[in-house]
N, C-alpha and C positions, 0 to 999 in steps of 0.2 A: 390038818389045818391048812387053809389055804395061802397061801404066799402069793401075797401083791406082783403081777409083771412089774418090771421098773421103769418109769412113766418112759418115752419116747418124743421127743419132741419136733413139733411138725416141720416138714419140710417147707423152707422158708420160700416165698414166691420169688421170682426172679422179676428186680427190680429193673425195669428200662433205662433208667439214670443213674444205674450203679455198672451198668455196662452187662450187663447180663442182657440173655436172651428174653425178649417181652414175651408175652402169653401169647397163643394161638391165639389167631382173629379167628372170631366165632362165626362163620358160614351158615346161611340159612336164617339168622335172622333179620327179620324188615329194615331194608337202608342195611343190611352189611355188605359191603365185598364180596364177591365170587370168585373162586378160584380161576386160572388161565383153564378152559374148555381141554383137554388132552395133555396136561401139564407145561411145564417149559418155565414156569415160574412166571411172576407179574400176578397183577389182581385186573379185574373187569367189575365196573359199575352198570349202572342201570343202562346205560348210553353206548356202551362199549368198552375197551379197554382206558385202564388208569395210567398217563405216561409216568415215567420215571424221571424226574426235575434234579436229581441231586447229581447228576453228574455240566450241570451248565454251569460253566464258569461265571463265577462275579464281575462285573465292569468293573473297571477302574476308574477313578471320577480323579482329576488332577489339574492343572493351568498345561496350557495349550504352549508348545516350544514356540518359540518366535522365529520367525525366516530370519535367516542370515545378513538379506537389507534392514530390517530391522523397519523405522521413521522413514529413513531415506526417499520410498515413492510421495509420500504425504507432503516431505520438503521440498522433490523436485516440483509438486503440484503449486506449492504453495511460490514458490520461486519463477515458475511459468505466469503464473494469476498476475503477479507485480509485474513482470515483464510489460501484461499486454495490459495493464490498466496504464501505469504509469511513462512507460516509454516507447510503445507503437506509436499512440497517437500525437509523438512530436520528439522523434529521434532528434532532430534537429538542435533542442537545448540539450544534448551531451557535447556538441561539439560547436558552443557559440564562437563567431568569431573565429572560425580555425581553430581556435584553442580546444584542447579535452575538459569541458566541466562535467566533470560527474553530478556533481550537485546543482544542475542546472542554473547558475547563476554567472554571472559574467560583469565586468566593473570597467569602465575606462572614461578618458575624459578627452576635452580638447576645447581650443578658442572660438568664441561666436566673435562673429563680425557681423554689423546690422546697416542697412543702407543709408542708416540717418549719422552713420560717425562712432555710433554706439560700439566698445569694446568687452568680451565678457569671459571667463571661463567657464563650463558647464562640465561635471560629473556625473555619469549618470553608474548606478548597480543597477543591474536588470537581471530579474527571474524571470523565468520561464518553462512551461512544463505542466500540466496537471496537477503534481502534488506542490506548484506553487502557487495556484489557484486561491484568489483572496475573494471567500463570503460568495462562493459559487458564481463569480461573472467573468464563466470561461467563454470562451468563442472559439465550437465544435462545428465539425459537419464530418462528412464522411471520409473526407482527405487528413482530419486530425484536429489537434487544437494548436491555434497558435496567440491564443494569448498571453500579452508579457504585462509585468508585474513590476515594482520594486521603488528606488527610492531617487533623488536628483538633489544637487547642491548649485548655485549657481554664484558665481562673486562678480564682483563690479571692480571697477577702476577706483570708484570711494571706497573700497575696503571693505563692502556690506556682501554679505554673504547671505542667500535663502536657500530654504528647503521647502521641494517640494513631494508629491507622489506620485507617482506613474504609472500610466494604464497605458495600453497599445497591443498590437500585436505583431508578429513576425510571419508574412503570409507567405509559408514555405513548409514543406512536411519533412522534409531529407536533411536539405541543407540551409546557412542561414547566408550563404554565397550565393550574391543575385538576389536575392529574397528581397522585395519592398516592405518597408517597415514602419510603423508608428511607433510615435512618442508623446505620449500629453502630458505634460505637466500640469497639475492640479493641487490646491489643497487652500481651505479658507482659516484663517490666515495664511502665507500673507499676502494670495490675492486674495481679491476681493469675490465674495460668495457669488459664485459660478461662473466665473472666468476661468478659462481654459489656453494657455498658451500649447499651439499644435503644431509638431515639427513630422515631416514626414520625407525619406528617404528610401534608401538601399543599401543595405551590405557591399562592400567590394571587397570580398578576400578580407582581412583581418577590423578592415574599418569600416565603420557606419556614417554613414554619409547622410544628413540631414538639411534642412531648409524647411524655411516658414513663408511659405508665399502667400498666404491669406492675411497678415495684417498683426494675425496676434500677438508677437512677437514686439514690434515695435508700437503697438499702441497699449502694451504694458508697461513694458520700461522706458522709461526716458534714456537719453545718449550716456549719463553719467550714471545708470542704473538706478534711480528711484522707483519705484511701481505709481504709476498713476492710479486715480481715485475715480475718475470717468475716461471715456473714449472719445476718438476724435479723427475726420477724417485726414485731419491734416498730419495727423502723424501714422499714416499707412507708412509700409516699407517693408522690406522681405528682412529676412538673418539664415545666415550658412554658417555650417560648422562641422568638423569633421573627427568624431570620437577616435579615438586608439585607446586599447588596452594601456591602462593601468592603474595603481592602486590610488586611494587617496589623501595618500599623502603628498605622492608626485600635484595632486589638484592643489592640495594645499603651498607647496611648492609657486606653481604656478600661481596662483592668487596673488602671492606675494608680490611677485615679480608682476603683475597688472597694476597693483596698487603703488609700488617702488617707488 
């Protein structure tokens, strides 16, 4: 009687993903691999040999370290930029008057006297500079701008106080010592629509020195300061006056003391 061998069961393939060795690459068939020509291990394609990629490291992909200045150039740039926009073209409003204005402004007042009797205090704030530029009507050219800006109170011996606005310029690049300067007074009320009252001088050292020698002055205000309504040559005559630094309340002060 014949006795069954007892089954054997087959030898299992070696899995590539189970970490076993994979199957011989099959040589010689169309599109496979050829062995290296005299051994030495590697395979050769139709083209020549296959390189070996698995030993090139990966990149590393991450955010970039920052240098040590970190903003810093981008600030100096930006702090250069303001430099030359705002204060080359009229260094001269950081230090109005002798004084240190950073902010380009500068404020003082003093007494008008006019050829006709007429007595007055005048206050004038005055900006100056680029970035105080009102509605773009600067006065540039290649030496800088020196257009000035700002505001004027004026009192009388009646008690009557106006406000006006003021245009001018300061034609000096450096300094506002020596510099010849204007000042117009403007604004409709409460002169009359396009009347301009024009004073024009020079710096000396802390004070601005003005006068009106064209008429407008005294063919605005009468002697006890009223504003006239028309003009007249009978009432030509010049007015001098001589600003100094100060605030105004010292004006208001003075005011007082005109009206007393």
């Amino acid at each position: 009687m014949d006795t069954a061998e007892p089954h054997q069961p087959a030898a299992a393939s070696a899995d590539p993903l189970g970490g076993g060795e994979g199957p011989e690459p099959e040589y010689g068939l169309p599109g496979s691999p050829a062995p290296r020509p005299g051994g030495g291990g590697g395979l050769y394609g139709p083209y020549g040999p296959i390189p070996d990629l698995g030993g090139i490291p990966r990149r590393r992909f991450g955010r970039r370290r920052r240098g040590r200045l970190g903003c810093l150039p981008l600030l100096l740039i930006a702090v250069i930029a303001l430099l030359a926009v705002y204060i080359l073209p009229n260094p001269w409003a950081l230090h109005i008057g002798g004084r240190f204005t950073p902010l380009q402004t500068w404020q003082g007042f003093g007494a008008v006297r006019a050829s006709d009797g007429g007595r007055y205090v005048l206050y004038l704030n005055l900006r100056g500079g680029v970035a105080n530029g009102e509605g773009g009507h600067l006065s540039c050219d290649g030496r800088g701008c020196d257009s000035l800006f700002g505001s004027a109170k004026l009192c009388t011996e009646s008690g009557q106080t106006y406000t006006f606005a003021v245009t001018g310029g300061v034609h000096s690049w450096w300094s506002t010592d020596g510099a010849a300067t204007s000042v117009d007074l403007t604004n409709s009320p409460p002169l009359p629509d396009g009347w301009v009252v024009a004073l024009h001088g020079a710096w000396h050292g802390p004070a601005l020195v003005l006068a009106s020698p064209d008429n407008s002055f005294t063919e605005v205000f009468t002697p006890r300061g009223a504003i006239r309504s028309v003009t007249s040559t009978a009432d030509a005559g010049t007015a001098r006056t001589t600003i100094r630094y100060g605030a105004e309340g010292d004006f208001n002060a003075a005011c007082r003391a005109l009206a007393g």
